[in-house]
mmCIF file of the C-alpha atoms, coordinates in Angstrom:
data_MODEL
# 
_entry.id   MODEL 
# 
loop_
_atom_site.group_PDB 
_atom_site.id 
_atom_site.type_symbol 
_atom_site.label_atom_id 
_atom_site.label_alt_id 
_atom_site.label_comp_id 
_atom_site.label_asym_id 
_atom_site.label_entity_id 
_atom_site.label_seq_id 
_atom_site.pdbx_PDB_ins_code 
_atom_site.Cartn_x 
_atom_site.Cartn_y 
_atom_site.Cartn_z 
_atom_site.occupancy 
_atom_site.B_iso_or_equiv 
_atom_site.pdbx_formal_charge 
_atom_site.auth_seq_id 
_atom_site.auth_comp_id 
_atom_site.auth_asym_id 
_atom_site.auth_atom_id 
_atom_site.pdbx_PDB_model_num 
ATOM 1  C CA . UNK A 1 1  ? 0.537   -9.069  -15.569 1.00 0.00 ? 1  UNK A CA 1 
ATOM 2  C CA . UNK A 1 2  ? 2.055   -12.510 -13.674 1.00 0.00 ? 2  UNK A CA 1 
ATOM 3  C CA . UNK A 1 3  ? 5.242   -11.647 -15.413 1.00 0.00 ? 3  UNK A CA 1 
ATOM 4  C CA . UNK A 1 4  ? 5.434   -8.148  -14.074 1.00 0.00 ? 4  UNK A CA 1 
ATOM 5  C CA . UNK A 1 5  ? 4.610   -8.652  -10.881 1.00 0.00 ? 5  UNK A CA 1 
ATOM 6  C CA . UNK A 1 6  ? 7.034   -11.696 -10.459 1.00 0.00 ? 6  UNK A CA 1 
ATOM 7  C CA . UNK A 1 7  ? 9.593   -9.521  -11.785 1.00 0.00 ? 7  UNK A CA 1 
ATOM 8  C CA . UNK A 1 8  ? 9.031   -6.895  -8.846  1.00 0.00 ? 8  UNK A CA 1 
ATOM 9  C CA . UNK A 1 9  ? 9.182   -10.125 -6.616  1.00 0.00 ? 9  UNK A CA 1 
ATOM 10 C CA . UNK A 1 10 ? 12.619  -10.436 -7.407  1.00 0.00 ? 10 UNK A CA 1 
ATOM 11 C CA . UNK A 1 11 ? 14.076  -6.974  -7.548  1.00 0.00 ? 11 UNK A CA 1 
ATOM 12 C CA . UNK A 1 12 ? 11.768  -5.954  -3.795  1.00 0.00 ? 12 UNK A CA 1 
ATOM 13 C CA . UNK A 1 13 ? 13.954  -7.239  -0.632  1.00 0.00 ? 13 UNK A CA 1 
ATOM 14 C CA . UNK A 1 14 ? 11.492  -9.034  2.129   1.00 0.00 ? 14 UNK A CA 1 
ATOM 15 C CA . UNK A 1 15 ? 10.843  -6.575  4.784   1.00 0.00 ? 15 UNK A CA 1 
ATOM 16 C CA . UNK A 1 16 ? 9.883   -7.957  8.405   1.00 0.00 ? 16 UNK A CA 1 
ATOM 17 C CA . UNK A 1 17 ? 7.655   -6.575  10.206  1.00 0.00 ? 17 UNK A CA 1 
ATOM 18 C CA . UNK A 1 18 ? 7.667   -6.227  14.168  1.00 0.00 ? 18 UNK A CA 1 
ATOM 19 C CA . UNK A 1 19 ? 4.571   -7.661  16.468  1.00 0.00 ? 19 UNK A CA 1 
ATOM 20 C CA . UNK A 1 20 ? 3.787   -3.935  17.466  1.00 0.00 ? 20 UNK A CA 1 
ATOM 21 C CA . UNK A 1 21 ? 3.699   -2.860  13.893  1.00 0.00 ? 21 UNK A CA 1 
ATOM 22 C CA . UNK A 1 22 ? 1.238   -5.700  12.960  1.00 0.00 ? 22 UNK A CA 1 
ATOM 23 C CA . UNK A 1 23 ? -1.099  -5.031  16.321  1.00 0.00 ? 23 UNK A CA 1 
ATOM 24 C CA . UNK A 1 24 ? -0.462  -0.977  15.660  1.00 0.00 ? 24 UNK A CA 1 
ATOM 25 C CA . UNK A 1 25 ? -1.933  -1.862  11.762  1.00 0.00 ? 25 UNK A CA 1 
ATOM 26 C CA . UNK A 1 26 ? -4.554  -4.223  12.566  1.00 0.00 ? 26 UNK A CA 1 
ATOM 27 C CA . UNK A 1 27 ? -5.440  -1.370  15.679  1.00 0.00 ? 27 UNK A CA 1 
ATOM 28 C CA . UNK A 1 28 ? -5.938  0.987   13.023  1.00 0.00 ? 28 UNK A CA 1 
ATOM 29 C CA . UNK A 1 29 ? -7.445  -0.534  10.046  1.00 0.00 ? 29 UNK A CA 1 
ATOM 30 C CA . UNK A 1 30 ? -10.307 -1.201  12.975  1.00 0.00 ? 30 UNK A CA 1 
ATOM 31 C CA . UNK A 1 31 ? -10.758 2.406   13.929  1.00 0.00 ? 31 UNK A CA 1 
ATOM 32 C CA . UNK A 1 32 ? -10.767 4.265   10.136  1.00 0.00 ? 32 UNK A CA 1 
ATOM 33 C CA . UNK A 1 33 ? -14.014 4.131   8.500   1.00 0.00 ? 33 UNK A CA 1 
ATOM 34 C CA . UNK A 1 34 ? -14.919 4.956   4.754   1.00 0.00 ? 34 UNK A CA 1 
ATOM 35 C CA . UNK A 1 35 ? -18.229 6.477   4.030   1.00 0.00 ? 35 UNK A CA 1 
ATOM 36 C CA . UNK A 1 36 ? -19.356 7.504   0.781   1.00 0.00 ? 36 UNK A CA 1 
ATOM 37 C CA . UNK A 1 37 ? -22.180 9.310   -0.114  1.00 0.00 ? 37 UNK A CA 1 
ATOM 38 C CA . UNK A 1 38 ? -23.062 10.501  -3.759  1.00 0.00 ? 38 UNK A CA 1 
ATOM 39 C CA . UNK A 1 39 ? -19.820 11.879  -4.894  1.00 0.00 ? 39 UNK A CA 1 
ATOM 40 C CA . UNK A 1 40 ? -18.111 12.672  -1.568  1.00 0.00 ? 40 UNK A CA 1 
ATOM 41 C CA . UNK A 1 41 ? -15.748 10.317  0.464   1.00 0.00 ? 41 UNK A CA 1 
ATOM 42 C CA . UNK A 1 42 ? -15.584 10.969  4.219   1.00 0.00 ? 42 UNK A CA 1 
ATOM 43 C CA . UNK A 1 43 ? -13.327 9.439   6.560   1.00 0.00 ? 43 UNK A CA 1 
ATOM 44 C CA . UNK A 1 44 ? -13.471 8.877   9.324   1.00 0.00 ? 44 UNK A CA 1 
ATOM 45 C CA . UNK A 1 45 ? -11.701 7.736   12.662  1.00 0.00 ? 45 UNK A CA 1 
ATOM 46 C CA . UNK A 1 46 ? -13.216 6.544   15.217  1.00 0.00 ? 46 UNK A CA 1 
ATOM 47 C CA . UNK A 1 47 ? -11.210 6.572   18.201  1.00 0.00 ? 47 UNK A CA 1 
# 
């Protein structure tokens, strides 16, 4: 597993992100909401 995934590591090119992508992220990770319930999944956003 460590040997795949430093393989990737050196094939992937860094990416940078922006500020505005990190708030717009962070923003929205915040807001979605993951309830389960027996064998459902609902999602939900709560904006």
């Amino acid at each position: 597993m460590e040997k795949i995934y430093s393989e990737n590591l050196e094939r992937g090119a860094a990416i940078q992100a922006t500020k505005e992508t990190i708030n717009f992220l962070l923003s929205f990770s915040k807001q979605f909401h993951v309830v389960e319930y027996k064998s459902f999944q609902f999602e939900n956003s709560l904006n």
